[in-house]
N, C-alpha and C positions, 0 to 999 in steps of 0.2 A: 052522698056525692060530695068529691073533697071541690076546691076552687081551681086544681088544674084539670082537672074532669071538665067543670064551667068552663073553663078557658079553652080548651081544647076541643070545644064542642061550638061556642061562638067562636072561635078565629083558630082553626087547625092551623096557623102558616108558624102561629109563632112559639112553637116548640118542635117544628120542623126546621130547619134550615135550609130543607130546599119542597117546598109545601107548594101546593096549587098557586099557578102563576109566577113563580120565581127560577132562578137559575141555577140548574145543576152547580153544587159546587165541589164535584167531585172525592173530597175526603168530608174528615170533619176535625171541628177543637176535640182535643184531648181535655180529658180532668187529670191535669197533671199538677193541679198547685195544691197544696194540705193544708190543713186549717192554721199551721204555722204563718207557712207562707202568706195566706189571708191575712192573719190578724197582722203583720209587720206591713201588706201593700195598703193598710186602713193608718197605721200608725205612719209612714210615710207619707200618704197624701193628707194626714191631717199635719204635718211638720212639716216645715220648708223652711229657704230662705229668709223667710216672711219674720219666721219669729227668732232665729240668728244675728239677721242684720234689719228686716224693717223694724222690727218693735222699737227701735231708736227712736224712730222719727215719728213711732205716733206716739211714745214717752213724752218727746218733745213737744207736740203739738199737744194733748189732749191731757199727759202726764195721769195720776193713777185713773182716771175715769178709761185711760184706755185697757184697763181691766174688765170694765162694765162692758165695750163694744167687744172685747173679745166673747164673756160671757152671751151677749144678744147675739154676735153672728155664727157661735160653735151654737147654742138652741139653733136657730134656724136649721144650720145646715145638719144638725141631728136630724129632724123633721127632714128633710129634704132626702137624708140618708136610707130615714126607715120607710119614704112612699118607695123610691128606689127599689131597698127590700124586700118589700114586698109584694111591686112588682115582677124583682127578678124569680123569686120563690115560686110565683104561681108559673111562669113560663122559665124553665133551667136553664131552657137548649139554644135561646135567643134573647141576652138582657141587654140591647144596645140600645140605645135613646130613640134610635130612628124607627124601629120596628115596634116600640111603645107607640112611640105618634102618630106614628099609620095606622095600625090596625084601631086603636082606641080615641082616635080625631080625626084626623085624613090623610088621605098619602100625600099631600100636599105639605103637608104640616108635617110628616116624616121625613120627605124630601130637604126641606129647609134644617129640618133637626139635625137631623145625619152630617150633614153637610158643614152647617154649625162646628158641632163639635170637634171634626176631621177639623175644620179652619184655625179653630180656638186652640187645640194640641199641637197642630202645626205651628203657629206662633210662637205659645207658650215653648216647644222644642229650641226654635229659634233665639228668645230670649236665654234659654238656659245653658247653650252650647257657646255664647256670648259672656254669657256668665264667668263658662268656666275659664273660657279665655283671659277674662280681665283677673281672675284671682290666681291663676300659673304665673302671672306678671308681677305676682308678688316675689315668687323667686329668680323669673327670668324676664326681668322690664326691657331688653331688647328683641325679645322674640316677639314678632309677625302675632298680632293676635288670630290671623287665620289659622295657623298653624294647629295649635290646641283646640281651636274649634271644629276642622275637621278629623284634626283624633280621635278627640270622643263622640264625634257621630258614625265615623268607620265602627268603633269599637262597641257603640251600643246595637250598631245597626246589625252586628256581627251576633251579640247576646240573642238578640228578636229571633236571629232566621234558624239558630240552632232549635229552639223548644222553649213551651212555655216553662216549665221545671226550672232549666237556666234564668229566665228573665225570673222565677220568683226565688231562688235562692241569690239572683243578683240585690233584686230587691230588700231580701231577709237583710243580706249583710248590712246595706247602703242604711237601710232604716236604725237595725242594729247601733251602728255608731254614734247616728243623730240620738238614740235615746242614750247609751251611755254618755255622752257629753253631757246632755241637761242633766242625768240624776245626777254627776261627777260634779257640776255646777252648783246644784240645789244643797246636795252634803257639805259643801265645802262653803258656801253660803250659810247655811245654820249654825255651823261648828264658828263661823264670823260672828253670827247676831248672837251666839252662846255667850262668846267670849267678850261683844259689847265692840266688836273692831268696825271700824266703819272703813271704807276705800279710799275717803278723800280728809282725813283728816277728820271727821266729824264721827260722835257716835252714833254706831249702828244699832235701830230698834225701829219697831214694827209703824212707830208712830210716826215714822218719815215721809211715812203714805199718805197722811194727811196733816200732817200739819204745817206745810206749805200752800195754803188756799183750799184746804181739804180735798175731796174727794173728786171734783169739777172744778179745780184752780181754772181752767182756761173758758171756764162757761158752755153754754151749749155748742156755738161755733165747734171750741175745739174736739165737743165729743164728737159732734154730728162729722168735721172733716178724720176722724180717728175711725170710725163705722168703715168706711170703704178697704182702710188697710186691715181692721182684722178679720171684715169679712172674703179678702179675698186669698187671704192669710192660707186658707181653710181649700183652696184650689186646689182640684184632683182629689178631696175626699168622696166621692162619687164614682171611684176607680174601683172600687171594692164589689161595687154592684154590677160593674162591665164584667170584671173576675170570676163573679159567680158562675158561669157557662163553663170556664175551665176548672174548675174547684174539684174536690172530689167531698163528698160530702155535704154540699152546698145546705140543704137544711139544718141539717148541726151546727155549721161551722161564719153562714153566712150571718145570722145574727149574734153570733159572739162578736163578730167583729164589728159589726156597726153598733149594737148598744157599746161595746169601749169608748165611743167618741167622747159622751160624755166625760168621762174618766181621764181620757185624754189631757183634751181640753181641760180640765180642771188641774189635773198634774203637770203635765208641759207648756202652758202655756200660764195659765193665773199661778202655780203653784210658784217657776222660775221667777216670773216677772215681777210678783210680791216680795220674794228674798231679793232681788236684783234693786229694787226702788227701797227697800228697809237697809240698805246695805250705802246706795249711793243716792244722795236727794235728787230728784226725778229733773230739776232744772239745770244739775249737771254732767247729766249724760247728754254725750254727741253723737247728733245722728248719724254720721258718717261713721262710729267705731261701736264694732260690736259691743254690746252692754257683757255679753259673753267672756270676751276677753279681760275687760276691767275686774272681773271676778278671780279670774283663774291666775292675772298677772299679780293679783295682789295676795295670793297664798302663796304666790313663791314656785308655783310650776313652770319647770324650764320650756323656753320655743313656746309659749303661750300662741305667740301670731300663729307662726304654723300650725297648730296643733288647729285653731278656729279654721283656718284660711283649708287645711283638708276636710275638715266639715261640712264647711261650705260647701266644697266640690265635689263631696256624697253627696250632700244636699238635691243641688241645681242635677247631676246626675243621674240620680235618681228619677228626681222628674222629668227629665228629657227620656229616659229607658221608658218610661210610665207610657211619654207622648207615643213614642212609636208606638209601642204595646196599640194603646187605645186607639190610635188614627187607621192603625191596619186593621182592626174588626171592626173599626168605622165602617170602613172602604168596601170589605167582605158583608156587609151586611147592606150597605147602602147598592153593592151589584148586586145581591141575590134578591133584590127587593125590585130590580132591571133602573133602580136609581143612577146608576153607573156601570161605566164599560166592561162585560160578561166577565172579562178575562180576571177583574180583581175581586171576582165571587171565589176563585180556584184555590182550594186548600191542600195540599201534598200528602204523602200520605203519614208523613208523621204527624199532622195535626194542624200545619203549620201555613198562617196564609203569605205566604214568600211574595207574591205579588203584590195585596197591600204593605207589607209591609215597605219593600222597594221604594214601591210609590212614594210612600208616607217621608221615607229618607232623602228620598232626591231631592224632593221639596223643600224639608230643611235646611238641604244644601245650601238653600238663596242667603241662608241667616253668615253660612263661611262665607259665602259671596259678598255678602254687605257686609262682612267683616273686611274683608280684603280691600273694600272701594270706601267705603264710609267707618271706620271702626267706633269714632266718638261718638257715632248718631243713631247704634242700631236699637241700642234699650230704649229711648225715648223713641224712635220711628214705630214700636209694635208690642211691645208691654202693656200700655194702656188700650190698644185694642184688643189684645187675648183678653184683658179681664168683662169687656165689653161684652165679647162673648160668650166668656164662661157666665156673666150672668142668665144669658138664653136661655145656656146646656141647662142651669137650674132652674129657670121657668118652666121649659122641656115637661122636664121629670114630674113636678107637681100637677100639671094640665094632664099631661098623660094619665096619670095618677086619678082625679079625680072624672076622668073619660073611663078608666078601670072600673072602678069603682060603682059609677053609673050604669051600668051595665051588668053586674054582676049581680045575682040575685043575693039580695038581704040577709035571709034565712041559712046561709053556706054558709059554714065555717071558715075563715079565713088564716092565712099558714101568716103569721110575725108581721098581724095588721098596724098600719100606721096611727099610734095615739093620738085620741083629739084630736080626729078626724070629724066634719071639714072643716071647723072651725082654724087648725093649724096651716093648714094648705093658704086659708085667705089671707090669716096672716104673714105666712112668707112671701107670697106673688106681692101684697102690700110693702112687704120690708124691703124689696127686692126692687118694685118702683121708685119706694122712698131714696134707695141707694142710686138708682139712675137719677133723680130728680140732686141728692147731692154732687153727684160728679157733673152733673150741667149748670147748677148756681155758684155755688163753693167754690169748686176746683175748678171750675171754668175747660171741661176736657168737652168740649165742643168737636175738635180737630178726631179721637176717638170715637165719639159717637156719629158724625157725619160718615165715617168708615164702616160703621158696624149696620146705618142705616141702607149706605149704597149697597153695601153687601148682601141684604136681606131682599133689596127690592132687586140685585142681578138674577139672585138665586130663585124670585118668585118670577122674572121674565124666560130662566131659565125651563122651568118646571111649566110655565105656559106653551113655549113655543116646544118642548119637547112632548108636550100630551097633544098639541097639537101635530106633531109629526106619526107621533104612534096612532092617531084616528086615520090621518091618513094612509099609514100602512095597513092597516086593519082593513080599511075600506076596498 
């Protein structure tokens, strides 16, 4: 008896998408994505913005110990990857957050989860269509930042309602680039530390890393305020496991891609950022200029700015494509669960849920809108409440996880079990505390977390008065 036998025998709903008590939703996803397309939507949600343009600022603050925080929150969010995985594995037809937390804690706790996460991509979309705005300003500083921000939400919102296939060869490409820039950076980096060239006039060698106050120049302070930026660095790697329901292949193909994390992480992120600090002393890179570009301008390649500045806006695009992706089988699974209004359970019949997805778009609209009314104010108005949130999404997944697990009988084989199991789970929910507990001392983000808390208590007044409406229909 395998563990989707077990699963399907305690909770038939969720490898049904439309299972006892929930809402016809008329088609269903397709598995239109291949294990290509996989492994580049795992390499793009493990790359972003984050380590293009933040790794400056936590060079600056933390300097090479912000190696070490990237190495402790790529671990975590490996662990966090492979409960994920092997959640999705045991259930194919159903791997969204919210339908973990119901069936394996309580519909209550799905209700808030779902919801959650739709909130937290919604943001993050927001941020990212802002994003792109502000870096088209690099070639056209009097164009209207609303402008470019609602381009690329027409135009991503356009990729969703064709098919998922499209959204994952958008993705293939968008990822594609971000890896050829870092390897194009890391080569061209080593052929420097070969040659002994340094960027700023100083020689280049490996000893650069520590021999400015070694390895925790800024002391604990600066590693502890460094933890937040490269754990959140690592945002949307979590994507890969929403994916797996469209995949074709998903057993084969869903843990190739998540064991890469570590490899990832190790190549793209410690691999660049070691030749990038052996190349330039760690206290004089600025956090405002990509460490990227100080690389590429000093081999002598032409349009350096432009060539980062289209990076970027693969980058931030990508993960806006991601958001929509994920808020509309949010949405679709949050209605077929009668979470939300029946109509955004409705899948077409090519695969496609066109209603969340709408939804998921309109909404981000507000992000053009407060581009148009506030444009200096929108990143700090809701960047630090998406990452608020996505730490939930990955509480979520571990709770769920070990609800799974409790339940499952001992003796069943398990399909791509989570290692150092439970021992690892307690450790992340702890790392993951610890990370709220530094963004309330440290960083003093008080103004985020009073959002993320109102949010939670709407959503549980919400989920009260609506169970209490459904008693009363029932009755």
């Amino acid at each position: 008896m395998s563990i989707k036998d077990v699963a399907q025998a305690s909770d038939p709903v969720l490898n049904s998408i439309s299972g006892p008590g929930e809402v016809d939703a008329g088609g269903a996803l397709r598995r239109g994505l291949t294990g290509r397309h996989l492994q580049f939507i795992a390499i793009g949600g493990a790359i972003g913005s984050g380590l293009f343009l933040g790794s400056a600022a936590g060079i600056r603050s933390a300097g090479p110990a912000l190696l070490v925080a990237y190495i402790v929150g790529g671990a975590m969010i490996f662990f966090i990857a492979r409960a994920l995985g092997e959640l999705a594995l045991a259930h194919p037809k159903a791997t969204t957050m919210d339908a973990f937390a119901e069936d394996y804690i309580h519909p209550a706790f799905g209700f808030m989860v779902g919801w959650n996460y739709w909130m937290s991509w919604i943001l993050v979309g927001m941020v990212d269509i802002t994003a792109m705005a502000i870096f088209v300003k690099f070639w056209l500083p009097d164009l209207p930042q609303w402008i470019p921000a609602l381009v690329s939400l027409v135009t991503l919102y356009g990729i969703n309602l064709l098919g998922v296939r499209l959204f994952g060869e958008t993705e293939f490409w968008m990822a594609l680039v971000k890896v050829v820039t870092i390897v194009g950076m890391m080569l061209a980096g080593i052929f420097l530390l070969y040659q002994g060239i340094g960027l700023t006039g100083a020689h280049a060698s490996l000893a650069n890393i520590w021999n400015d106050g070694g390895i925790f120049p800024t002391g604990l302070t600066g590693f502890l305020t460094a933890l937040p930026i490269a754990f959140f660095a690592f945002g949307g790697s979590e994507l890969v496991g929403l994916a797996a329901a469209e995949a074709e292949n998903p057993e084969k193909n869903l843990p190739r891609a998540i064991n890469g994390v570590v490899a990832r992480i190790l190549i793209f992120y410690i691999g660049s950022l070691t030749v990038i600090m052996a190349l330039v002393p760690w206290r004089l890179i600025v956090p405002t200029e990509s460490p990227f570009v100080l690389v590429f301008t000093r081999v002598g390649l032409p349009a350096t700015a432009s060539l980062i500045n289209l990076v970027l806006i693969s980058a931030v695009l990508s993960s806006c494509n991601s958001g929509v992706f994920a808020g509309a089988r949010t949405l679709q699974s949050l209605a077929a669960k009668r979470h939300a209004p029946a109509m955004l359970a409705r899948i077409d019949s090519r695969g496609v849920p066109v209603t969340g997805i709408t939804i998921s778009a309109a909404i981000m609209f507000l992000g053009v809108v407060l581009n148009y009314f506030v444009p200096e104010k929108v990143m700090e108005y809701i960047i630090s409440a998406s990452a608020i949130l996505l730490m939930g999404t990955w509480t979520s997944i571990i709770v769920s996880h070990i609800g799974f697990r409790s339940r499952a009988p001992k003796d069943v084989p398990r399909k791509f079990p989570m290692p150092l199991y439970p021992l690892a789970s307690w450790i992340v929910l702890g790392f993951i505390g610890g990370i709220a507990l530094i963004m309330a001392t440290y960083l003093g983000m008080y103004i985020p977390i009073g959002f993320a808390v109102g949010f939670y208590l709407l959503l549980g007044l919400i989920y009260a008065l609506s169970g209490e409406q459904r008693r009363r229909t029932a009755a």
